[in-house]
C-alpha positions as CSV (number, residue, x, y, z in Angstrom):
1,X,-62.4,-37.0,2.2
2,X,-59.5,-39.0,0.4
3,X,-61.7,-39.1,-3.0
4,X,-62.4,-35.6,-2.5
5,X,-58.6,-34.4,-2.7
6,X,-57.8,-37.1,-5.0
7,X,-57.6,-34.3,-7.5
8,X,-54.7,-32.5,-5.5
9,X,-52.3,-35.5,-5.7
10,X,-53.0,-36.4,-9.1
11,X,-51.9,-32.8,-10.1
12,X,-49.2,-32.8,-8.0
13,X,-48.1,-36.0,-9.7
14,X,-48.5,-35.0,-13.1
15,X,-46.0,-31.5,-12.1
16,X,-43.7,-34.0,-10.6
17,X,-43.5,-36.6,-13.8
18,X,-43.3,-32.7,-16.1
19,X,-40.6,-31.7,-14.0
20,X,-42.2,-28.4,-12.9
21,X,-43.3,-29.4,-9.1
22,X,-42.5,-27.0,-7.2
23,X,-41.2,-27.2,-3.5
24,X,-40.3,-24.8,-0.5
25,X,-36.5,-24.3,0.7
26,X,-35.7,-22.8,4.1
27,X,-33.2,-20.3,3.5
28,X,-30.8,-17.2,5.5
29,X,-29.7,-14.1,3.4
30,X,-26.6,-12.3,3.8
31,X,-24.5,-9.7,3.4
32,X,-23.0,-9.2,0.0
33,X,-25.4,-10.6,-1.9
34,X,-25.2,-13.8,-0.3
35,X,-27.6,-16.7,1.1
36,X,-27.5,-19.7,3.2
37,X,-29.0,-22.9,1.6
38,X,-28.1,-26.2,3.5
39,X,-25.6,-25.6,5.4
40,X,-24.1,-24.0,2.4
41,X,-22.9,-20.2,1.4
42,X,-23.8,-19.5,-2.3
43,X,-23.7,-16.7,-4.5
44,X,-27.6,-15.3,-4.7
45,X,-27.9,-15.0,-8.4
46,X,-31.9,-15.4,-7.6
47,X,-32.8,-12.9,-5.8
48,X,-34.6,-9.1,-6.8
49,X,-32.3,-6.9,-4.0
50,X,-31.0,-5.5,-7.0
51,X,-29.5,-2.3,-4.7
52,X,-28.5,-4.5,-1.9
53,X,-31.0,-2.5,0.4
54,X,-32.8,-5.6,1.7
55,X,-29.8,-5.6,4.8
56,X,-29.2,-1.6,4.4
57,X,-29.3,-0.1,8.0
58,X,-30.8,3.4,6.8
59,X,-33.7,0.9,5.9
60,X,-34.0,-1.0,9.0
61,X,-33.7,2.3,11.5
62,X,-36.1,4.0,10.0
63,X,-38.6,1.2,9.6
64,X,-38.0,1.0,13.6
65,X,-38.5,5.0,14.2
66,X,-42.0,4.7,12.1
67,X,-43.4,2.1,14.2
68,X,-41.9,3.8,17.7
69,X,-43.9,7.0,16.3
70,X,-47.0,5.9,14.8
71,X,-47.7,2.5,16.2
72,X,-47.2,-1.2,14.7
73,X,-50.4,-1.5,12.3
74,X,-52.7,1.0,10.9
75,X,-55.9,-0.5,12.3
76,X,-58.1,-0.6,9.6
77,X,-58.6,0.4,5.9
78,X,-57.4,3.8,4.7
79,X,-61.0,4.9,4.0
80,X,-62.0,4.4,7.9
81,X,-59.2,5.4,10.3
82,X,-55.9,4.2,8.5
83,X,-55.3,6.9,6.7
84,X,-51.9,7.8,8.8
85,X,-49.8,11.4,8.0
86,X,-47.0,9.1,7.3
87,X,-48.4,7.3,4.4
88,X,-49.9,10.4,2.9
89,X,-46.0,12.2,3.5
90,X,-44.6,8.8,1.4
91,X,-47.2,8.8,-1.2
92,X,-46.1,12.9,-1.8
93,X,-42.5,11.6,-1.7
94,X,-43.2,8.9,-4.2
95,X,-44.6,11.6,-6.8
96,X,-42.3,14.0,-6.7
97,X,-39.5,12.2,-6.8
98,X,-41.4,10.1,-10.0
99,X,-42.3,13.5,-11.6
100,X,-45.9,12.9,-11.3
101,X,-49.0,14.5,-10.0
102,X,-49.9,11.9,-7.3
103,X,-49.2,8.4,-6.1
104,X,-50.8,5.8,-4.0
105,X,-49.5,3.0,-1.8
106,X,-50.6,-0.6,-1.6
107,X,-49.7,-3.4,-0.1
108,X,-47.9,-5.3,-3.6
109,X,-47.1,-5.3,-6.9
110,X,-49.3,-8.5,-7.5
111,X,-52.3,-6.0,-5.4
112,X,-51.7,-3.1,-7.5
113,X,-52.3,-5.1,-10.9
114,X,-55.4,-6.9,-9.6
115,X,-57.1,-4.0,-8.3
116,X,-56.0,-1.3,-10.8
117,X,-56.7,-2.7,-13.9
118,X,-60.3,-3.7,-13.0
119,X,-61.0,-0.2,-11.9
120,X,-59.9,1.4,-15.3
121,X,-61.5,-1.5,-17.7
122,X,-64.7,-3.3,-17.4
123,X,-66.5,-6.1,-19.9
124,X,-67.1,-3.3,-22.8
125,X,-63.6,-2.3,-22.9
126,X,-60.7,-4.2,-25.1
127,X,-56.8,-4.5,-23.3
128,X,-54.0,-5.1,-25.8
129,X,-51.6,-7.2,-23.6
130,X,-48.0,-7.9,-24.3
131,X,-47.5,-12.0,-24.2
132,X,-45.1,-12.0,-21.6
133,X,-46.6,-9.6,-19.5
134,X,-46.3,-10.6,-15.7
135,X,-49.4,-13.0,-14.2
136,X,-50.5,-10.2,-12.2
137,X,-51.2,-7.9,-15.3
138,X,-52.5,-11.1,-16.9
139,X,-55.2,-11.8,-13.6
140,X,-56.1,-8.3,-13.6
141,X,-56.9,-8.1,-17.4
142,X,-58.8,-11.2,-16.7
143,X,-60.8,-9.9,-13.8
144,X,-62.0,-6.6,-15.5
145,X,-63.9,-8.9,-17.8
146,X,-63.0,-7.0,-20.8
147,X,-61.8,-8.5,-24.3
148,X,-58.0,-9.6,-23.9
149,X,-56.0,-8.8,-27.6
150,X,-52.5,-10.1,-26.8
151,X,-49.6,-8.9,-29.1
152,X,-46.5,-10.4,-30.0
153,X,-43.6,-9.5,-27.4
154,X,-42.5,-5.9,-27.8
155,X,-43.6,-6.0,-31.6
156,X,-45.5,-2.6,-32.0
157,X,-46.5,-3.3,-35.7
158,X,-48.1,-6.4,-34.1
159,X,-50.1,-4.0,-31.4
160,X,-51.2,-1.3,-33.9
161,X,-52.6,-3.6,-36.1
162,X,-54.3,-4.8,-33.5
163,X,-55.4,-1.2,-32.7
164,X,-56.4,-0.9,-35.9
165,X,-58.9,-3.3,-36.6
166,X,-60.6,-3.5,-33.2
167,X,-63.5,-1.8,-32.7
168,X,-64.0,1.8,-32.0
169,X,-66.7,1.5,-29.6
170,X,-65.5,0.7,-25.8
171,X,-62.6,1.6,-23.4
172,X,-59.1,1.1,-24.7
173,X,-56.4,-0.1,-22.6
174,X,-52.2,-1.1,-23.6
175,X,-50.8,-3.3,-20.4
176,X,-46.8,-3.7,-20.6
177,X,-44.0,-4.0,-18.3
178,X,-40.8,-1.3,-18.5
179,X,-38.3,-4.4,-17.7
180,X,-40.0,-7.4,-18.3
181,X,-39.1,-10.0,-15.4
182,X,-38.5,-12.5,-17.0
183,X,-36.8,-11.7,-19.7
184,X,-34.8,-8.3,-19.2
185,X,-35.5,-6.6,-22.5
186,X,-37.3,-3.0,-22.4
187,X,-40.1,-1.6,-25.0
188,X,-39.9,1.2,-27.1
189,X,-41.9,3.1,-24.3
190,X,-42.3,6.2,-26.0
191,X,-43.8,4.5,-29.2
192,X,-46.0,2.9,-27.0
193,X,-47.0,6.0,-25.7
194,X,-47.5,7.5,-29.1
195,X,-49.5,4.2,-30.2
196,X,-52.1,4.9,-26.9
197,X,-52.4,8.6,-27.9
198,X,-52.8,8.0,-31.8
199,X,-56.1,5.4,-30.5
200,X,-57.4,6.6,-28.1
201,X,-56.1,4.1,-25.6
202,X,-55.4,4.0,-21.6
203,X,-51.5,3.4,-21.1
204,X,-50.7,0.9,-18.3
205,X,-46.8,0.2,-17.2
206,X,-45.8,-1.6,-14.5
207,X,-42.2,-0.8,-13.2
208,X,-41.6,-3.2,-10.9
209,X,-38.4,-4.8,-12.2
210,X,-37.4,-1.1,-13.6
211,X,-37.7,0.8,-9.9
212,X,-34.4,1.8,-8.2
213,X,-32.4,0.8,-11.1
214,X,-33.4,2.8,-14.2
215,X,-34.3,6.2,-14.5
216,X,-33.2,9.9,-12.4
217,X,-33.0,8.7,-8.7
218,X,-34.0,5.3,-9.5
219,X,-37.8,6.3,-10.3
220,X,-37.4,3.7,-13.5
221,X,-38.4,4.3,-17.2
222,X,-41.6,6.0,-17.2
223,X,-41.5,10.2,-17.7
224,X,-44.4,12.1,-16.9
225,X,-46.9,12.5,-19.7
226,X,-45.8,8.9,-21.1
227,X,-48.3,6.9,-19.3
228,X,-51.8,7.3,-17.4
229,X,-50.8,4.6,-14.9
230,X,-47.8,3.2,-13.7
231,X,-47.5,0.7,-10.9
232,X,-43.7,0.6,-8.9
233,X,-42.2,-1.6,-6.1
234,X,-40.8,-1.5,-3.0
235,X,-39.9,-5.4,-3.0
236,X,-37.5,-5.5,-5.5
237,X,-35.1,-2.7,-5.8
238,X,-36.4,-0.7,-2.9
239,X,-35.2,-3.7,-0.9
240,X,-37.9,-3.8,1.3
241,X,-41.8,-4.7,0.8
242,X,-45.2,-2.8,-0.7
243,X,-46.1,-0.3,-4.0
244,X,-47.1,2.7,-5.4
245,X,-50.0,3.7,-8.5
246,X,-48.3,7.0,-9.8
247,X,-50.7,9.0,-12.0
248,X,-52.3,12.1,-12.2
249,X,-54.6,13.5,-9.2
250,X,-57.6,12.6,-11.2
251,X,-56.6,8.7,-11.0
252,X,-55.9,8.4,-7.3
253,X,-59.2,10.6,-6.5
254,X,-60.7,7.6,-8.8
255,X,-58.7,5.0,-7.6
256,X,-59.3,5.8,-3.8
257,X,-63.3,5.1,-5.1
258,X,-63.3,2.2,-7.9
259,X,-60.0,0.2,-6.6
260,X,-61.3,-3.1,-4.3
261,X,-57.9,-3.6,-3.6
262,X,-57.6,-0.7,-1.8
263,X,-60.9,0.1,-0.5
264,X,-61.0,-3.2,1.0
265,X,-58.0,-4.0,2.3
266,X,-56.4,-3.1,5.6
267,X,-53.6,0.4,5.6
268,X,-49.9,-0.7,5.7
269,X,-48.1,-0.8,9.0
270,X,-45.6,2.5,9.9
271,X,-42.5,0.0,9.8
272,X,-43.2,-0.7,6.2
273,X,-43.8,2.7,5.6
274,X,-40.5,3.7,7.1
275,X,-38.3,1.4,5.2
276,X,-40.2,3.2,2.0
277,X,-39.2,6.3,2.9
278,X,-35.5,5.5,3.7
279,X,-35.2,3.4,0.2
280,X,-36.6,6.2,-1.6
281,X,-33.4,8.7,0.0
282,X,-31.4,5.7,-0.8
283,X,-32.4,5.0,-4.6
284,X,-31.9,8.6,-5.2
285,X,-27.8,8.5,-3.8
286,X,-27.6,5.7,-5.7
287,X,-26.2,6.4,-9.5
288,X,-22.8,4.9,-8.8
289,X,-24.5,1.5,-7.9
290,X,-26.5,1.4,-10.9
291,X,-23.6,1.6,-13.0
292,X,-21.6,-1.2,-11.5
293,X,-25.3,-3.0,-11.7
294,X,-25.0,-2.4,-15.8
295,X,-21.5,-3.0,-15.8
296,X,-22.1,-6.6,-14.4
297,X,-25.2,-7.1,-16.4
298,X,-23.0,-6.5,-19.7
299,X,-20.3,-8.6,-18.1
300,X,-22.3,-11.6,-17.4
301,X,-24.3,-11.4,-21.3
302,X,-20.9,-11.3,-23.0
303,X,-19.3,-14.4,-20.8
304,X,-22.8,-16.4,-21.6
305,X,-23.2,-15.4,-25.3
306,X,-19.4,-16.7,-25.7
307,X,-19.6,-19.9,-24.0
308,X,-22.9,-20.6,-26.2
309,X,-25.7,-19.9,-24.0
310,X,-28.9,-18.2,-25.3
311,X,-29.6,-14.4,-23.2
312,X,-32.9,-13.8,-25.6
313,X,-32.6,-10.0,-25.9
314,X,-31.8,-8.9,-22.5
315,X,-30.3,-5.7,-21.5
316,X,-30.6,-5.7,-18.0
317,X,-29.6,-6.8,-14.9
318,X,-32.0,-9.2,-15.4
319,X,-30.0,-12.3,-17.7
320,X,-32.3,-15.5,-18.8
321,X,-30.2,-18.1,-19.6
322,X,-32.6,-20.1,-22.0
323,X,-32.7,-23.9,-21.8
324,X,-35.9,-25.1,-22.7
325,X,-36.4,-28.6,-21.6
326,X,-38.3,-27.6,-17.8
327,X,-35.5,-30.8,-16.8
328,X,-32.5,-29.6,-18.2
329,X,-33.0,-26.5,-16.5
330,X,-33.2,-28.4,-13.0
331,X,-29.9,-30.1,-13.7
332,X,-28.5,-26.6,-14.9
333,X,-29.9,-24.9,-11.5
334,X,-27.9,-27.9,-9.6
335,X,-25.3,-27.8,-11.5
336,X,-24.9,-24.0,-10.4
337,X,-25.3,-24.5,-6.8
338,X,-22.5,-27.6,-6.4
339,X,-20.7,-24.9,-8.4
340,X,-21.8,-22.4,-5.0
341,X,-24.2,-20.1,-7.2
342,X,-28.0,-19.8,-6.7
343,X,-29.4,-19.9,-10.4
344,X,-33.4,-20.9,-9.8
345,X,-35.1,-23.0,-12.7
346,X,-37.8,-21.1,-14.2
347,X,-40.6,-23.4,-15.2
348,X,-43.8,-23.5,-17.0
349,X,-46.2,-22.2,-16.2
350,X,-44.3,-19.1,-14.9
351,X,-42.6,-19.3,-18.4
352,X,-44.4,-20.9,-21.3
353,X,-43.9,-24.5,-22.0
354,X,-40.6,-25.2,-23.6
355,X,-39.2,-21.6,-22.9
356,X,-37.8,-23.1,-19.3
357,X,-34.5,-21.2,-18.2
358,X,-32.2,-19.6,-15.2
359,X,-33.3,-16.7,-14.6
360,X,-30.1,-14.8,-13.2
361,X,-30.5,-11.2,-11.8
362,X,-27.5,-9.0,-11.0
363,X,-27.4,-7.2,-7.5
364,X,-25.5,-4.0,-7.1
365,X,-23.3,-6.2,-4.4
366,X,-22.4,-8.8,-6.2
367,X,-18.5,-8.4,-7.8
368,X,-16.6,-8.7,-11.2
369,X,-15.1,-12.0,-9.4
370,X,-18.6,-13.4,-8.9
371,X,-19.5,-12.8,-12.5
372,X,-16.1,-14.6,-13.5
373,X,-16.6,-16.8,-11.2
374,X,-21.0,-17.7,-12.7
375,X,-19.2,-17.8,-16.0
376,X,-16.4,-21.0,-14.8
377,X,-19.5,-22.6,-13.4
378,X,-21.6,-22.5,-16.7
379,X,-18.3,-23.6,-18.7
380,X,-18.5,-26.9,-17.1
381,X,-21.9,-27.6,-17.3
């Protein structure tokens, strides 16, 4: 048996000497954008609770009335006898407020991409990826079997020559993020759009990193009309856990048939489903907190950019501080918390290799202090 998982401790062994082994850290979060880390209180710079709903009591209460009402698990798949009133009273929520026809809930982000993009492309079609799309788009692309044609980040003259030279026969699919989360920039969205009309092409956009921060009532970046598919969280900015396909009534009806992901897998429980329906009344109160949350973002970009540090082209709450070296960044991300700021080291291969950073993302609860604050702790690095 120790020959046969020789294999595991050599690779271990070989992330350890790289400097991109990765480890598990017991942790508490608190109010105010806040966590307990080893006996110490430190600014959560690291975190996606970019609304501060994670700890919001609308969230928790309702969450708590779902399950009192309809029970603590759905039982089986939606397809058999999961298919609650609740969810189907979210999922009209969820398109209403987004502006589109229909939505459907599953359990992730990470789900949603897996299963999705496999049911819209298969090994005739041809997907024109951005390169820093998120692993999940990147697995589900690879799982369809179709033809991967990556384009340079956010570089449509890269994509429609792409477009332009592939073949006319097969399906057509463009997969991009709204806020890319790594990064924090945004694509031109409604070239994109224009691009997938002018070939022919499928439109894919997930809007995980975009939900409850951009767009009317939080819904993010994508309008009606401007994409066939888009996938949204309720991890990140919703503050709680699960996700939505938002499309036209066509897709789900197709979805609800051709999506493994869904078909297969067992109905989310009421509490979950609660705590989507309270952050959707919260995202949508919620316009005053997403200014502060772009206030802070432009705050912390202007500190970094004058002390020297490299922000790539963000525009978001979400602010990469780029470092390169996978073990510079682990002395930077130390640095940070003897300083009493969370800043996790982003490492190949979540990033690619030599692009290792801090990724820092802004929470609506964080303060103008804290940002001063980050900015003091960088100084003396």
């Amino acid at each position: 048996m120790p020959e046969l998982l020789a294999f595991m401790e050599k690779a271990l062994a070989r992330r350890e000497e790289a400097g991109t082994r990765r480890h598990l850290r017991p942790m508490a979060l608190l109010d105010g954008g806040r966590v307990a880390v080893g006996g110490r209180v430190l600014v959560n710079l690291s975190g996606n609770d970019y609304l501060g709903l994670s700890r919001d009591p609308l969230l928790v209460e309702r969450g708590l009335d779902f399950a009192r009402r309809f029970g603590a698990g759905a039982t089986a798949s939606r397809l058999v006898c999961g298919n609650l009133a609740c969810m189907e009273a979210v999922e009209e929520k969820i398109a209403r407020m987004k502006g589109f026809e229909a939505a459907l809930i599953l359990s992730s982000g990470y789900q949603a991409n897996l299963g999705l993009i496999p049911a819209l492309c298969d090994r005739h079609s041809l997907i024109f990826a951005d390169r820093l799309n998120h692993n999940s788009l990147v697995q589900g692309a690879k799982l369809s079997g179709a033809k991967v044609l990556r384009f340079r980040h956010n570089d449509l003259s890269h994509l429609e020559k792409l477009l332009r030279k592939a073949p006319v026969e097969g399906r057509r699919c463009i997969l991009t993020e709204s806020v890319f989360s790594m990064d924090g920039d945004i694509p031109d969205l409604e070239a994109l759009s224009r691009l997938a009309e002018e070939y022919g092409a499928l439109f894919v956009v997930d809007e995980a990193h975009a939900t409850g921060v951009f767009g009317e009532k939080g819904m993010g970046l994508v309008k009606r009309g401007m994409a066939h598919a888009v996938v949204g969280t309720f991890g990140k900015g919703g503050g709680a856990f699960g996700a939505y396909v938002a499309g036209s009534d066509l897709l789900k009806n197709y979805l609800l048939n051709h999506m493994g992901g869904f078909v297969f897998s067992t109905a989310l429980p009421p509490f979950l489903l609660g705590m989507m329906d309270a952050g959707l009344d919260r995202m949508a109160e919620m316009d005053a907190e997403r200014s502060h949350l772009a206030a802070l973002g432009h705050q912390l970009r202007q500190g970094l950019r004058a002390l020297g540090f490299d922000t790539g082209a963000s525009c978001t709450q979400i602010v990469p501080v780029l470092v390169g070296d996978a073990k510079k960044a682990l002395a930077l991300s130390a640095h940070l918390e003897k300083e009493g700021f969370l800043g996790v080291a982003i490492r190949p291969p979540t990033v690619p290799e030599g692009e290792s950073r801090i990724r820092l993302s802004l929470s609506s609860l964080h303060t103008e202090e804290d940002v001063e604050g980050l900015l003091h702790a960088f100084a003396s690095f």
